[in-house]
C-alpha positions in Angstrom: 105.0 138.6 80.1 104.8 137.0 83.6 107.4 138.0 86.0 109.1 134.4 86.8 111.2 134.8 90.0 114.8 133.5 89.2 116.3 131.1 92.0 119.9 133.1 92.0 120.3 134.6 95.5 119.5 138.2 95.2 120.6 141.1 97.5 117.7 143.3 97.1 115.2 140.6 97.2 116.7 139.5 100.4 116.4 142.9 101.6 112.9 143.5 100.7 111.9 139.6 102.5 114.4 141.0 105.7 112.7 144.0 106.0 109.8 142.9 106.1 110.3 140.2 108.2 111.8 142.9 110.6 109.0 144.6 111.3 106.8 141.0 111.9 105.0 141.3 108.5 104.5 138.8 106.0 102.4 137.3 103.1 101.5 134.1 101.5 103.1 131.1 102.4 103.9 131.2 98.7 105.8 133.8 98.9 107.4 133.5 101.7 108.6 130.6 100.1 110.0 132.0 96.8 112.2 134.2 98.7 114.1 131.5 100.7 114.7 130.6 97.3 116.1 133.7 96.9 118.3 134.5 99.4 121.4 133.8 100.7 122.5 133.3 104.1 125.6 136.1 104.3 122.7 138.6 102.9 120.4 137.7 105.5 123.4 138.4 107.9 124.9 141.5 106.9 121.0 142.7 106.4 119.6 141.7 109.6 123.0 143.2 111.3 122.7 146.3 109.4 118.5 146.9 110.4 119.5 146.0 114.0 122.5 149.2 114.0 120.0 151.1 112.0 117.0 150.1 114.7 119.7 151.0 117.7 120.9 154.2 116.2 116.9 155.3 115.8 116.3 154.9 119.9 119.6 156.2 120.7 118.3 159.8 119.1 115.0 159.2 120.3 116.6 158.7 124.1 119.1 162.1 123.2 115.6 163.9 122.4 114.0 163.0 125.1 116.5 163.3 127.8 116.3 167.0 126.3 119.8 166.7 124.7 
């Protein structure tokens, strides 16, 4: 069976196309344009906002560490 991509917004699979887009990777065009498809714009939201606390919380304790803290 081939896996056919529904067109229902999907929390993980805006997650997955988030992340990824976080970190300044992506793939095929084709893919890139299943998952606007995909997602929905208050995922993308509370996603992106939750990476960027996640991102700040990770250089805060790296700063602590360093400061010798």
């Amino acid at each position: 069976m081939q896996d056919v991509p529904s067109d229902k917004p999907s929390f993980l699979a805006t997650l997955r196309a988030v992340g990824w887009a976080f970190f300044g990777v992506r793939s095929e065009q084709r893919l890139f344009e299943q998952d606007l498809r995909r997602m929905s714009p208050g995922h993308v939201i509370v996603i992106g906002l939750l990476f960027a606390a996640v991102f700040i919380a990770v250089l805060l304790v790296i700063a602590h560490l360093a400061a010798g803290g």
